[in-house]
Rosetta silent file (secondary structure, phi, psi, omega in degrees, C-alpha in Angstrom):
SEQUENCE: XXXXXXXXXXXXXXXXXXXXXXXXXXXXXXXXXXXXXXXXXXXXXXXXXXXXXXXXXXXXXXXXXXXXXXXXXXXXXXXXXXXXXXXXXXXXXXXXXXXXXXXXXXXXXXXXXXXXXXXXXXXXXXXXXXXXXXXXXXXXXXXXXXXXXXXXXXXXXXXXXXXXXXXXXXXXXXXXXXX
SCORE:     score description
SCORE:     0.000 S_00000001
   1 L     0.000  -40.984  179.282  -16.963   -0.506   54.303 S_00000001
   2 H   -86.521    8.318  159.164  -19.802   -2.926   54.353 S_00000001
   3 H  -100.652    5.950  169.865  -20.736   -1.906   57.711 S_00000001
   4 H   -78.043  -78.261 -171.717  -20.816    1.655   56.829 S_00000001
   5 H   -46.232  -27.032  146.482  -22.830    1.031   54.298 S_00000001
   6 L   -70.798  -32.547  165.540  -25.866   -1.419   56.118 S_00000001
   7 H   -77.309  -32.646  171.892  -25.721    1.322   59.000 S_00000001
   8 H   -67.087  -15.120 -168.737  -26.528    4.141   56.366 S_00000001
   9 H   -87.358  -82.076  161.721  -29.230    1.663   54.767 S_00000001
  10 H    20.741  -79.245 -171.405  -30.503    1.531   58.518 S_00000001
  11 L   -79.062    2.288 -178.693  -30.865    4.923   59.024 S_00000001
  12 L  -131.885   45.154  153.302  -32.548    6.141   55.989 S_00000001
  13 L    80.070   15.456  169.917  -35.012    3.281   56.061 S_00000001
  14 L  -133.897  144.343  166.416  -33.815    0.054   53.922 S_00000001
  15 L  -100.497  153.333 -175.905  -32.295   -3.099   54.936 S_00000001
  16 E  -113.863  126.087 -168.326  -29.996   -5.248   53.303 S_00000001
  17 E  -119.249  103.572  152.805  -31.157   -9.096   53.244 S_00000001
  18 E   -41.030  101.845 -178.995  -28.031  -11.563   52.729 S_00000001
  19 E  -127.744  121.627  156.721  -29.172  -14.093   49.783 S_00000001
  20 E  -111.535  144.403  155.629  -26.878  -16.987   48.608 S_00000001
  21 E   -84.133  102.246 -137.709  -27.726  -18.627   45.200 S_00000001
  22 E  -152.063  152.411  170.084  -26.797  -22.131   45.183 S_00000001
  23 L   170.991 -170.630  146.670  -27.863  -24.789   43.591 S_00000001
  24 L   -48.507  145.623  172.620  -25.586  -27.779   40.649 S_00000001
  25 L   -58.630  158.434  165.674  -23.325  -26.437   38.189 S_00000001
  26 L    82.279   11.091  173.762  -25.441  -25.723   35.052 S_00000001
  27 L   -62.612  -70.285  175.482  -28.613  -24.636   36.907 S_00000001
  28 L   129.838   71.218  153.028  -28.455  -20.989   35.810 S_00000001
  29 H   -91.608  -15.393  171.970  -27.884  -19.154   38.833 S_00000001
  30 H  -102.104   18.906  178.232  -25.859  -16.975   37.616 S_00000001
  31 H  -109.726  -20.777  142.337  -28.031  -15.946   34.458 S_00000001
  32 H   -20.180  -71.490  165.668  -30.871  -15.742   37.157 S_00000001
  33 H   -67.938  -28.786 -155.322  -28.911  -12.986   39.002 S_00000001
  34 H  -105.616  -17.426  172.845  -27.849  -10.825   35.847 S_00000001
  35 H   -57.408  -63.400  138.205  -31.385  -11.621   34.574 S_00000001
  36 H     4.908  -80.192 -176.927  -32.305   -9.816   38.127 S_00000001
  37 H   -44.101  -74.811  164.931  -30.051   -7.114   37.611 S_00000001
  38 H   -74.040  -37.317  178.053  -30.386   -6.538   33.626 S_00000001
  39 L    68.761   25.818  176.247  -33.292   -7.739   32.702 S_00000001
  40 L  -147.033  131.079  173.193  -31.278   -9.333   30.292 S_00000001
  41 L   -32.349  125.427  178.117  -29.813  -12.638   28.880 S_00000001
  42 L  -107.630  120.656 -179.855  -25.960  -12.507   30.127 S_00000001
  43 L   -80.405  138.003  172.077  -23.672  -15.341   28.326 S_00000001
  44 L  -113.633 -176.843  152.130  -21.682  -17.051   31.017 S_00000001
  45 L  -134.982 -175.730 -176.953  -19.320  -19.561   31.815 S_00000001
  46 L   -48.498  138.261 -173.090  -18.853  -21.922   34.912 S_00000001
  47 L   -96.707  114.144  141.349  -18.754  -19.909   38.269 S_00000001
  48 L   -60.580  109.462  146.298  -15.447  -20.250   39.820 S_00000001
  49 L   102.927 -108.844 -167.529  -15.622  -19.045   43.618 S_00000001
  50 E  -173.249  151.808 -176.675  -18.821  -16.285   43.533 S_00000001
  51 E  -113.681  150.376  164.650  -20.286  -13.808   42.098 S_00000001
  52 E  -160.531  133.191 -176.067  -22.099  -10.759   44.084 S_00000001
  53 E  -116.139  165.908  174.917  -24.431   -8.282   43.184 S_00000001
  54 E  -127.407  141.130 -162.070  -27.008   -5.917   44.907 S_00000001
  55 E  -128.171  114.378 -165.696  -30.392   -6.380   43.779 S_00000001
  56 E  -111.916  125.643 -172.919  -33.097   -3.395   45.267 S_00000001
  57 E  -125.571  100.169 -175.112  -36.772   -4.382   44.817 S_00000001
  58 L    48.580   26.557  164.774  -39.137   -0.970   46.343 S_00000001
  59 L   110.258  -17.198  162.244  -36.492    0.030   48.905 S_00000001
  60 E   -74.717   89.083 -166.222  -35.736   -3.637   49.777 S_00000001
  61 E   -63.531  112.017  168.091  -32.012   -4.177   49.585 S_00000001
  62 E  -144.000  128.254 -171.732  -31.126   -7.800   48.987 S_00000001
  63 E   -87.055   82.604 -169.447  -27.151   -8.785   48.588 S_00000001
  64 E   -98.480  105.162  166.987  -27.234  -11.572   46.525 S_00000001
  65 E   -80.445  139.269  157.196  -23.900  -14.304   46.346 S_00000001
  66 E  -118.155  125.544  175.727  -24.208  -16.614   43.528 S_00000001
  67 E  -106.107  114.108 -152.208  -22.317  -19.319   44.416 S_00000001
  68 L   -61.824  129.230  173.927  -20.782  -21.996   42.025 S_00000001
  69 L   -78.286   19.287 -165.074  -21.843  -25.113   41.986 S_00000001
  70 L   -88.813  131.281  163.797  -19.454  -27.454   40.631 S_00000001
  71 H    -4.439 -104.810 -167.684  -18.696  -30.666   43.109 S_00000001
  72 H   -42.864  -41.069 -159.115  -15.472  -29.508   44.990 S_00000001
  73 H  -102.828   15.783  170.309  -16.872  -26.025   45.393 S_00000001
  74 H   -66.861  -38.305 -169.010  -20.155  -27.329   47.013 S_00000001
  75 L  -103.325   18.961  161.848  -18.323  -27.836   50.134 S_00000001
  76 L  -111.562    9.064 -174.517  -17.314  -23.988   50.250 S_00000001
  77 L   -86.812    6.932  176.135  -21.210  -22.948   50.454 S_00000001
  78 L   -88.429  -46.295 -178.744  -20.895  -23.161   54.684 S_00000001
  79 L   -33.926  -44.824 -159.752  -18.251  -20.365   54.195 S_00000001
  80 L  -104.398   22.805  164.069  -21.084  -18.288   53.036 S_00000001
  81 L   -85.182  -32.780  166.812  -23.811  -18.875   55.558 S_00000001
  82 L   -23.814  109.211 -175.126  -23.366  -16.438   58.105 S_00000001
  83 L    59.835   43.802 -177.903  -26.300  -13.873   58.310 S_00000001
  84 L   -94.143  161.311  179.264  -27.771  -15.412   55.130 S_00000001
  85 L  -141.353  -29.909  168.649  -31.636  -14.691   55.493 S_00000001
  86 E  -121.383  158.469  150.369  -32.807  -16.232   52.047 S_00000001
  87 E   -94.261  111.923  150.301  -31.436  -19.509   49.942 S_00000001
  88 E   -52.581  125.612  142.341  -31.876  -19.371   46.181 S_00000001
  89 E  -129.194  126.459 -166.011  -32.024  -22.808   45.134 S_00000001
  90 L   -71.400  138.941  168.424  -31.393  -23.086   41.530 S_00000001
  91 L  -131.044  121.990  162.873  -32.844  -26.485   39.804 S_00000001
  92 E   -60.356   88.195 -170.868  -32.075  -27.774   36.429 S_00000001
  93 L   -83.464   17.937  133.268  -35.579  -28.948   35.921 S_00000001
  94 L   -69.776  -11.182 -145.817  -34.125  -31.174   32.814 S_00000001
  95 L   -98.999   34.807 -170.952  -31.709  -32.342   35.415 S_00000001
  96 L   -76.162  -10.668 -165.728  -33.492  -35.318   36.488 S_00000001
  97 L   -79.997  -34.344 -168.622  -30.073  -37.784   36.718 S_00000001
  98 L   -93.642  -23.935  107.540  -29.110  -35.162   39.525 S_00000001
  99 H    53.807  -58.424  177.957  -32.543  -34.378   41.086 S_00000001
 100 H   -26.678  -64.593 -175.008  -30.775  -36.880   43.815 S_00000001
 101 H   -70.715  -34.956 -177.936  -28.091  -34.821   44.644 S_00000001
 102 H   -75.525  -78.901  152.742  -29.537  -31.907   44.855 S_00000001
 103 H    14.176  -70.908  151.209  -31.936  -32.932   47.515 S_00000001
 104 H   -32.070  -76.624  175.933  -28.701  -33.514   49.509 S_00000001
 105 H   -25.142  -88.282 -165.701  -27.165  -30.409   48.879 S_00000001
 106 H   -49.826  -16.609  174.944  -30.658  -28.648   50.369 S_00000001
 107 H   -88.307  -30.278 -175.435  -30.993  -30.688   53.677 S_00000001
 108 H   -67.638  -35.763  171.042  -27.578  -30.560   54.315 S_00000001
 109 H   -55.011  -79.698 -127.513  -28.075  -26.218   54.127 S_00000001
 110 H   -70.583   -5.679  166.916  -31.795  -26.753   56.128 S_00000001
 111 L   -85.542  -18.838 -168.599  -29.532  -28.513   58.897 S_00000001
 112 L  -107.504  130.699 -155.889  -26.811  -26.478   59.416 S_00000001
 113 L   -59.868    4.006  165.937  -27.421  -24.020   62.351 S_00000001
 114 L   -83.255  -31.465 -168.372  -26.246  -20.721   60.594 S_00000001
 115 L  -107.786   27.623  162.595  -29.282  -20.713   57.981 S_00000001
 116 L   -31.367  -47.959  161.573  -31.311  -21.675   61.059 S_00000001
 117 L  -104.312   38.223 -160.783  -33.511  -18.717   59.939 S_00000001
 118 L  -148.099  151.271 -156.391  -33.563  -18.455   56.912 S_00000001
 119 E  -104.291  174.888  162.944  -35.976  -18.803   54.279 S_00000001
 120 E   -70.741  103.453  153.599  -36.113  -21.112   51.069 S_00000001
 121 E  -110.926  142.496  130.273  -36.943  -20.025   47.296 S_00000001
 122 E   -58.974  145.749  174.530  -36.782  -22.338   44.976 S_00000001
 123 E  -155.401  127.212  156.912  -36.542  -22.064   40.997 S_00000001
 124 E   -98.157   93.186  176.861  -37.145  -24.328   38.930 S_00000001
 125 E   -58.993  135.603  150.955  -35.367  -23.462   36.258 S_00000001
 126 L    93.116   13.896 -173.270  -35.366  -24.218   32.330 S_00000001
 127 L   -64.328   21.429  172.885  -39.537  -24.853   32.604 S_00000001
 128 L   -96.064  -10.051 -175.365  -39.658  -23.815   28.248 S_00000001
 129 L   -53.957  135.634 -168.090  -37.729  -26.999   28.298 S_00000001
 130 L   -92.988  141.173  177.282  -39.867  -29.716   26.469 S_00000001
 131 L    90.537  -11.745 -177.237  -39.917  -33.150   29.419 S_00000001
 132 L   -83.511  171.904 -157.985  -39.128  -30.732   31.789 S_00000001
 133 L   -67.111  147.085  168.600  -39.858  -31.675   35.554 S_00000001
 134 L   -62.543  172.752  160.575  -43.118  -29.497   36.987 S_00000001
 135 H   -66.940  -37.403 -163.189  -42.699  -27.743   40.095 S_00000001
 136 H   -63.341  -56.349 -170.859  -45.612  -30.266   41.882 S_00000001
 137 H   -27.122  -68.365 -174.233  -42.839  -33.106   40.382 S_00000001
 138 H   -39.028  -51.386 -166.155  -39.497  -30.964   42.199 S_00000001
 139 H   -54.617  -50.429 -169.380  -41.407  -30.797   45.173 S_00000001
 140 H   -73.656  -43.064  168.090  -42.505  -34.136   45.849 S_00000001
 141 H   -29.140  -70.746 -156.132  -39.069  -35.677   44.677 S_00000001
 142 H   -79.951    2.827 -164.623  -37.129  -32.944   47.226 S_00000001
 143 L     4.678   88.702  156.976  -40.628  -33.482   49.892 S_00000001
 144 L   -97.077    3.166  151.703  -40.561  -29.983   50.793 S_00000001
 145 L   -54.079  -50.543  153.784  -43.712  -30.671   52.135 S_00000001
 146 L   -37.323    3.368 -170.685  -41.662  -32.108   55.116 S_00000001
 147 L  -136.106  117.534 -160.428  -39.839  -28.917   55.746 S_00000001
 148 L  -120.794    1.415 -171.658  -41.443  -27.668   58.356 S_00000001
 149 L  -129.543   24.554  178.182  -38.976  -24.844   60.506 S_00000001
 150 L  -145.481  128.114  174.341  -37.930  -22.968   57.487 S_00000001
 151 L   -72.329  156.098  170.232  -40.638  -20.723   54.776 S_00000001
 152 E  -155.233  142.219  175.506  -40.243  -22.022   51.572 S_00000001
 153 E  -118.822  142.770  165.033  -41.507  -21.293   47.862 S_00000001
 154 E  -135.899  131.839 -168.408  -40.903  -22.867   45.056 S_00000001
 155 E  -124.199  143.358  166.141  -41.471  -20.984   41.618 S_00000001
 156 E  -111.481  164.309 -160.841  -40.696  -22.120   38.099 S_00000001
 157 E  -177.622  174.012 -165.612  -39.241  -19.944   35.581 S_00000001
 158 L  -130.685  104.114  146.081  -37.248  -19.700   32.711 S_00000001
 159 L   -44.898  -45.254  171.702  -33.853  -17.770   33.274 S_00000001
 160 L   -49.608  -57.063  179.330  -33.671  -16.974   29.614 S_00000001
 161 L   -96.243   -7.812 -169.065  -36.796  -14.959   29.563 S_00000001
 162 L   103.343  -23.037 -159.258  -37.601  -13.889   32.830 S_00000001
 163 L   -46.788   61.667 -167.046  -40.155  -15.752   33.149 S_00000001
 164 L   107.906   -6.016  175.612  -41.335  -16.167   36.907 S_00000001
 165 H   -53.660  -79.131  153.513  -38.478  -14.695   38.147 S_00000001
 166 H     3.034  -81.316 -141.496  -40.462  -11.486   39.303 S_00000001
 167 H   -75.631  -77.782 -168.238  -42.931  -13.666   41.387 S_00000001
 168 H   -48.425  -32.653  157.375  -40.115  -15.216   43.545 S_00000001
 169 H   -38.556  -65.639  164.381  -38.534  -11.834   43.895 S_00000001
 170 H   -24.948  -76.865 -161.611  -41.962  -10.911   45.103 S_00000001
 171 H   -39.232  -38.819 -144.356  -42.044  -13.644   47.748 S_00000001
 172 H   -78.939  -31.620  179.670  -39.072  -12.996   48.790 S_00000001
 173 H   -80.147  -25.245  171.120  -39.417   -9.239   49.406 S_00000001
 174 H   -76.283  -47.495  161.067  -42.832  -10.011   51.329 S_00000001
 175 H   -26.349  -42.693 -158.403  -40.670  -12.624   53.810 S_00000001
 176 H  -100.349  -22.034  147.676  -38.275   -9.818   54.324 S_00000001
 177 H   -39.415  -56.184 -172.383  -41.313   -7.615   55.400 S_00000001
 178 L   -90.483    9.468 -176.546  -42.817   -9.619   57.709 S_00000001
 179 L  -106.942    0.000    0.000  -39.251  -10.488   59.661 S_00000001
């Protein structure tokens, strides 16, 4: 069925761009996607397993897994690399005890040869938080200056409101232009 459906998006002039969302439990990736979606606060709980929605931005199809991010299901995010073309990566940017881990988490993705090609956004998540980290902080902490065979963005935003969401959306849909 989903190869019916990417050959009709083919022929009548839109592509479908594979995006996983990934990031520690408690990021907000999944109020990110239904923010996406809805354009509206969604109440959640803890993602068992994945979630997946289709999110169309001008004719630009992008098939977005949100994937959960609790410890044991970190090492099911390989499952879901195949033909991925962007990475989400959700950051609790209050989150500073994990700031560590997460770092891991993202080299161990920019290494492994299915997301060879594929680009990076970042969100920084939770920026109405008062202390929370800047993006200029995230960056130098995760030195994504150093990442040099993959595009990458990093935008801050507020899940709750919307807030910058748009602008990574943007990016993401110019990236999938130019490929």
């Amino acid at each position: 069925m989903g190869q019916l459906i990417a050959k009709l998006m083919r022929i009548f002039g839109s592509q479908e761009h594979k995006v996983i969302i990934v990031g520690l439990d408690n990021a907000g990736k999944t109020t990110i996607l239904y923010q996406f979606l809805t354009n509206e606060v969604v109440h959640t709980c803890s993602t068992i397993g994945s979630n997946v929605e289709e999110i169309v931005l001008q004719k630009t199809h992008f098939l977005m897994w949100d994937l959960g991010g609790q410890e044991a299901l970190r090492a099911t995010w390989d499952t879901y690399y195949t033909n991925t073309e962007f990475v989400i990566l959700v950051i609790d940017s209050t989150d500073r005890k994990r700031l560590s881990t997460t770092r891991e988490e993202l080299y161990k993705m920019l290494a492994h040869e299915a997301l060879q090609d594929a680009s990076i956004l970042i969100f920084a998540n939770k920026q109405d938080v008062k202390d929370s980290m800047t993006t200029s902080e995230i960056s130098q902490f995760l030195t994504l200056s150093a990442i040099k065979d993959h595009p990458w963005h990093i935008q801050g935003c507020c899940a709750l409101t919307g807030e910058g969401l748009p602008a990574g959306l943007q990016w993401m849909q110019s990236q999938a232009t130019t490929n």
